[in-house]
Backbone as CSV, one residue per row, in Angstrom:
resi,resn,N_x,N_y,N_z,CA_x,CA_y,CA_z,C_x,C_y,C_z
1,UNK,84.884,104.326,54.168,85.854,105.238,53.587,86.854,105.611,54.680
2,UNK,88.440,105.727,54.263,89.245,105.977,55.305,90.141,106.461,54.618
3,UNK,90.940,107.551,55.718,91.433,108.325,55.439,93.165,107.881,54.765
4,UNK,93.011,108.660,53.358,93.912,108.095,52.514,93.227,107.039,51.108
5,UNK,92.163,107.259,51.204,91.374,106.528,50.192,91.212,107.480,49.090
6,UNK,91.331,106.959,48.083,91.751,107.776,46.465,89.857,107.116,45.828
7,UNK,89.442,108.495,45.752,87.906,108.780,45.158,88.326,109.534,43.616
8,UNK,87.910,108.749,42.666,87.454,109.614,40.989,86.149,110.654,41.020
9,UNK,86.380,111.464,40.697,85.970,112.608,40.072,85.931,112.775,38.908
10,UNK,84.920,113.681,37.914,85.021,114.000,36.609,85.302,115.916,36.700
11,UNK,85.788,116.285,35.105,85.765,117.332,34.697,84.079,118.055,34.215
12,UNK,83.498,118.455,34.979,82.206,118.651,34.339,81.508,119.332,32.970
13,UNK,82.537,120.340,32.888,82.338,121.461,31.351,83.968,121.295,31.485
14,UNK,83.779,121.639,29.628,84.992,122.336,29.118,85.549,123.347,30.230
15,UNK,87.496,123.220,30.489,87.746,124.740,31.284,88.438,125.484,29.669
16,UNK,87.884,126.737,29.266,88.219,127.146,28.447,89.264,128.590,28.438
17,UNK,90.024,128.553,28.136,90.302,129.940,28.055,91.544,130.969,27.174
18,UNK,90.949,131.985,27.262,90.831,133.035,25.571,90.891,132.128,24.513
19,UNK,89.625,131.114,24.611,88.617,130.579,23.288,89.404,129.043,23.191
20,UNK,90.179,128.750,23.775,90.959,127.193,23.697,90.626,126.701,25.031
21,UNK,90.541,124.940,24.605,89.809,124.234,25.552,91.327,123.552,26.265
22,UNK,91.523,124.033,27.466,92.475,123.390,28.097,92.262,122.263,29.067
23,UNK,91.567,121.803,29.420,91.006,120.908,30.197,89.309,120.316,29.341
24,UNK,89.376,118.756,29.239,87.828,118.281,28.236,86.782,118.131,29.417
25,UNK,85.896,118.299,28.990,85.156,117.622,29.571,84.989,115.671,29.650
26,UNK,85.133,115.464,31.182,85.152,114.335,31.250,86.222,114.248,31.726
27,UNK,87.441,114.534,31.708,88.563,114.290,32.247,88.960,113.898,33.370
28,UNK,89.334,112.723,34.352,89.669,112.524,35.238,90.047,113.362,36.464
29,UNK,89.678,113.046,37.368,90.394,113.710,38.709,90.645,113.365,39.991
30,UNK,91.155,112.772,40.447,91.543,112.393,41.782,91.570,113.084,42.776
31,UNK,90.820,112.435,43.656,90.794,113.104,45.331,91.604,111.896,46.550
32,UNK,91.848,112.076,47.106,92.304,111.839,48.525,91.458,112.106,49.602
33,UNK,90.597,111.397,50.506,89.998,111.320,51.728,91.050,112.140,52.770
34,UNK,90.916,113.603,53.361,92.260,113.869,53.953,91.649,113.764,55.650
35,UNK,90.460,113.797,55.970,89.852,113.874,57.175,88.601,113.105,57.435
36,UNK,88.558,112.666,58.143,87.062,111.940,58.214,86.497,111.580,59.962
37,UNK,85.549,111.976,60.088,85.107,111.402,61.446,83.300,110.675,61.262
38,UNK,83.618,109.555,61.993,82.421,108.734,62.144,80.981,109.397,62.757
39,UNK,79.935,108.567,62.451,79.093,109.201,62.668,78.555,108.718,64.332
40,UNK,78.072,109.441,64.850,78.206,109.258,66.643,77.014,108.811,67.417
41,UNK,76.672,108.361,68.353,75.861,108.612,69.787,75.613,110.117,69.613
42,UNK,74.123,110.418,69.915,73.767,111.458,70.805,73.782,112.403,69.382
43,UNK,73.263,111.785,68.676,72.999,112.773,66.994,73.961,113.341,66.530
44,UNK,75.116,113.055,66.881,76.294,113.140,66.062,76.498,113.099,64.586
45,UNK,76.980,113.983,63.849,76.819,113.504,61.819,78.478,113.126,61.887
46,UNK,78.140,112.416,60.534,79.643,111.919,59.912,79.733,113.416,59.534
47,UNK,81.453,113.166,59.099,82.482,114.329,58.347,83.343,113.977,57.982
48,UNK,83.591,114.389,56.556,84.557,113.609,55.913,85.241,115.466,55.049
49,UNK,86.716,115.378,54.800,87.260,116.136,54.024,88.448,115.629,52.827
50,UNK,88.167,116.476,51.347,88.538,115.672,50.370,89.852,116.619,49.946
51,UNK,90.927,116.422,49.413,91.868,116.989,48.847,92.094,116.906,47.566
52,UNK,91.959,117.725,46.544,91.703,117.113,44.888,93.518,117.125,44.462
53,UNK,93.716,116.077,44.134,95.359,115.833,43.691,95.436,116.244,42.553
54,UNK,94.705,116.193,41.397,95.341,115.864,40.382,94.122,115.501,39.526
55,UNK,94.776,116.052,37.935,93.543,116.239,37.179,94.492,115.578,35.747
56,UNK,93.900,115.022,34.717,94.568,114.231,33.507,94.418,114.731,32.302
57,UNK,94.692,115.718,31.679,94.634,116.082,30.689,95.431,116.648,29.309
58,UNK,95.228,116.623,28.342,95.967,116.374,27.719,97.379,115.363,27.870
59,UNK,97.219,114.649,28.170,98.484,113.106,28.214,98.901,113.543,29.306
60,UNK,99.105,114.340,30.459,99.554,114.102,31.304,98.787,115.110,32.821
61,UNK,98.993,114.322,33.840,98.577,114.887,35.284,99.374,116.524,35.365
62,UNK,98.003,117.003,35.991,97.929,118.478,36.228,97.613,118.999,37.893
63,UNK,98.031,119.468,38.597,98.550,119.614,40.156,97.139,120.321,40.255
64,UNK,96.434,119.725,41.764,95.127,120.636,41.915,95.631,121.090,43.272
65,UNK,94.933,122.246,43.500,94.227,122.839,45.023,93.232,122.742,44.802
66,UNK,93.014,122.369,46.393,91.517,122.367,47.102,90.911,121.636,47.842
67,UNK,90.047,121.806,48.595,89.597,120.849,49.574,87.990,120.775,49.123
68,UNK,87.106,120.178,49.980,85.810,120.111,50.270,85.580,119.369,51.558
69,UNK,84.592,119.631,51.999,84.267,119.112,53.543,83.179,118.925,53.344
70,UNK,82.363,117.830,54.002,80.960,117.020,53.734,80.566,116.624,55.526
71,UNK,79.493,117.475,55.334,78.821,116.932,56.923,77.830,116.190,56.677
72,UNK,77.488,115.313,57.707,75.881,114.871,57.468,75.344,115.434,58.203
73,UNK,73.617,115.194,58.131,72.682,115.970,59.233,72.951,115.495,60.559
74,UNK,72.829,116.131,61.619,73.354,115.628,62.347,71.061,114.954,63.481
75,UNK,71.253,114.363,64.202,69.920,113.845,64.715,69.521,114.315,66.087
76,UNK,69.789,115.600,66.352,70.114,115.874,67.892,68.798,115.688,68.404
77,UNK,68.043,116.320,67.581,65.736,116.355,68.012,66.407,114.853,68.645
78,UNK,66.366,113.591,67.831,65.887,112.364,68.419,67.183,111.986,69.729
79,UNK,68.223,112.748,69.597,69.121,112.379,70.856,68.366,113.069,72.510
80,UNK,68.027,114.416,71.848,66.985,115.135,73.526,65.727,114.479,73.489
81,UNK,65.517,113.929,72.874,63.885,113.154,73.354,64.191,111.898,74.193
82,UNK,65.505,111.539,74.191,65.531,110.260,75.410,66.132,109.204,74.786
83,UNK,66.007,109.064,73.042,65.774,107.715,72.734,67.759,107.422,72.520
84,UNK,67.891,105.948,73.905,69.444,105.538,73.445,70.301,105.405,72.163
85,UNK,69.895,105.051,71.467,70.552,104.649,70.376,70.637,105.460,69.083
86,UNK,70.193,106.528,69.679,70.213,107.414,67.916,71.261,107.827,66.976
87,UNK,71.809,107.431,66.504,73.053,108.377,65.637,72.921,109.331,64.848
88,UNK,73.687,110.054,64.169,73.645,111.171,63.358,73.985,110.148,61.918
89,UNK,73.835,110.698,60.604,73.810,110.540,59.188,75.619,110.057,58.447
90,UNK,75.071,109.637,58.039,76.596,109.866,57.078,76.592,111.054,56.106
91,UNK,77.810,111.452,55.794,78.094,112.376,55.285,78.299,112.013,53.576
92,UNK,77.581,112.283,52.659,77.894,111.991,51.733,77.902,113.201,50.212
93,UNK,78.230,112.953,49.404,78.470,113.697,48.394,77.702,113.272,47.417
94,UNK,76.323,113.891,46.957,75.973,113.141,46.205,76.610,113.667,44.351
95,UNK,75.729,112.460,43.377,76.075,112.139,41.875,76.174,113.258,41.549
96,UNK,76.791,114.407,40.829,76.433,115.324,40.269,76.739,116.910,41.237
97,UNK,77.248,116.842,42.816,77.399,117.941,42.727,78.417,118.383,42.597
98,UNK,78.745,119.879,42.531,79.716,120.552,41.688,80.501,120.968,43.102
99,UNK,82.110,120.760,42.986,83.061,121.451,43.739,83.857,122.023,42.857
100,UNK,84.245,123.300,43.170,85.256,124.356,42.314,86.474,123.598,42.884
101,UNK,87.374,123.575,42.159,88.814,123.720,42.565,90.042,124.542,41.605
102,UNK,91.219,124.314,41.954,92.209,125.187,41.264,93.268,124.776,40.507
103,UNK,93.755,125.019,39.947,94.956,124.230,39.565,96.101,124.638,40.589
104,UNK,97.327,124.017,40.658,98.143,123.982,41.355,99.655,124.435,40.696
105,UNK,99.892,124.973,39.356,100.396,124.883,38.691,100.214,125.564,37.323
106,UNK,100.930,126.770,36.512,100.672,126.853,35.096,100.170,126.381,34.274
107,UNK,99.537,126.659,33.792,99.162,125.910,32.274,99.653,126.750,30.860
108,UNK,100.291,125.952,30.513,101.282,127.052,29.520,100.293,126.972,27.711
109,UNK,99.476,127.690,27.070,99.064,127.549,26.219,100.002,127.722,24.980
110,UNK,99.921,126.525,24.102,100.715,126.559,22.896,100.202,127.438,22.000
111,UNK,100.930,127.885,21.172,100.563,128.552,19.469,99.981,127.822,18.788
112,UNK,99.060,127.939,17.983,98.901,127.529,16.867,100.322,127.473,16.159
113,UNK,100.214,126.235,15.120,101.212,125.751,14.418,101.066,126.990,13.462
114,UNK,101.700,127.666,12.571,101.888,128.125,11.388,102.440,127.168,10.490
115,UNK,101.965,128.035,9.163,101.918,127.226,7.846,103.996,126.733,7.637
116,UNK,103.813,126.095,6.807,105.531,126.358,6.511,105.719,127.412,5.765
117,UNK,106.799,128.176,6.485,107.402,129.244,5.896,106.664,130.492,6.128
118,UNK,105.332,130.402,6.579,104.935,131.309,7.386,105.892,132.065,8.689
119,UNK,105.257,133.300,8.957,106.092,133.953,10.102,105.661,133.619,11.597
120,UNK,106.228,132.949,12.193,105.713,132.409,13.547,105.166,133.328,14.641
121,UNK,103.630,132.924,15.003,103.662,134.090,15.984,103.971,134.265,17.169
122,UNK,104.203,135.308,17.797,104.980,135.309,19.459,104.800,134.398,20.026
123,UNK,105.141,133.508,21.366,104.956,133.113,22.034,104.064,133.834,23.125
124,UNK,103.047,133.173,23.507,101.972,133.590,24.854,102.839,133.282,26.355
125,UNK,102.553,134.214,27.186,103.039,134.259,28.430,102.035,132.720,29.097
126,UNK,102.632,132.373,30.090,102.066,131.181,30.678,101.057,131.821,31.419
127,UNK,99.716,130.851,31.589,98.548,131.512,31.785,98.062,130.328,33.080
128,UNK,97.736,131.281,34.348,97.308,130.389,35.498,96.231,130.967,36.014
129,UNK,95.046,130.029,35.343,93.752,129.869,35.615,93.404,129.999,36.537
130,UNK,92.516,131.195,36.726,91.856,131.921,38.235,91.279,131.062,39.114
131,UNK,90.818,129.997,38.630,90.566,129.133,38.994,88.917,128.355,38.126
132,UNK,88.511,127.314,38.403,87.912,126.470,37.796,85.758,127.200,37.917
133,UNK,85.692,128.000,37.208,84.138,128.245,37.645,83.176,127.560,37.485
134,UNK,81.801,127.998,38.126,80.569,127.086,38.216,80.224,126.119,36.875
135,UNK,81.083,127.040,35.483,80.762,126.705,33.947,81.824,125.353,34.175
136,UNK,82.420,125.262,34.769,83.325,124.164,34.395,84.205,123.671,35.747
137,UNK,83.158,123.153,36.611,83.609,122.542,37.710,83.807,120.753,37.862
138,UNK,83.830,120.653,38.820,84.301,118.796,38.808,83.284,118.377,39.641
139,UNK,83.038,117.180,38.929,81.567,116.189,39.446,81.582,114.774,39.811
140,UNK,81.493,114.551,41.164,82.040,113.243,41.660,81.024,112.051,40.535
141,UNK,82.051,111.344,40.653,81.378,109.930,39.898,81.690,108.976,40.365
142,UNK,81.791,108.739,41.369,81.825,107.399,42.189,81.090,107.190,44.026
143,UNK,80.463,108.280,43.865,79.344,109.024,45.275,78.362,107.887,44.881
């Protein structure tokens, strides 16, 4: 993995809000590799950091914040016992765990259509999601 490498992500739960599903579950998401260091001599761990770009929903890409950072264990016990060659772990992300992130951008919720000739109701102020909670976070799928 190197830095500048584009990793898929999923939408894990519905993001819902005041009772409409603005984001599905399942929905695409793109990350970017923004940092990464190898794993070393002398029990050193890998480290890698991810930048979430961008999320697909409803027909079109939606602007994310956020990062995540992934260490591995690092092996220091077997580096002070003497032995040359030990390295530290890779850093990895495994199937299934959950990173919060944010949107980057409004999400403007539509009206319901009214009937014809019905009286249209107000327009809703544009609504920017506090951000993405544990109920409905993003779950790597390609770890």
């Amino acid at each position: 993995m190197k830095v500048g490498t584009v990793r898929n992500f999923m939408v894990f739960n519905d993001v819902v809000e005041r009772g409409e599903v603005i984001m599905r579950r399942g929905s695409p998401v793109k990350a970017t590799v923004s940092w990464r260091t190898g794993k070393g001599i002398v029990g050193k761990s890998a480290k890698f950091e991810l930048t979430f770009n961008s999320v697909r929903s409803g027909g079109r890409d939606w602007a994310l914040r956020g990062t995540v950072r992934q260490e591995g264990r690092g092996n220091t016990t077997g580096a002070l016992l003497g032995a040359t060659f030990i390295t530290g772990r890779s850093a990895v992300i495994t199937p299934g765990q959950l990173i919060n992130v944010f949107t980057a951008e409004e999400i403007s919720l539509q009206p319901q259509r009214a009937a014809y000739g019905a009286p249209r109701p107000a327009v809703q102020a544009p609504v920017q999601p506090a951000g993405i909670n544990p109920n409905s976070a993003i779950r790597c799928i390609t770890c």
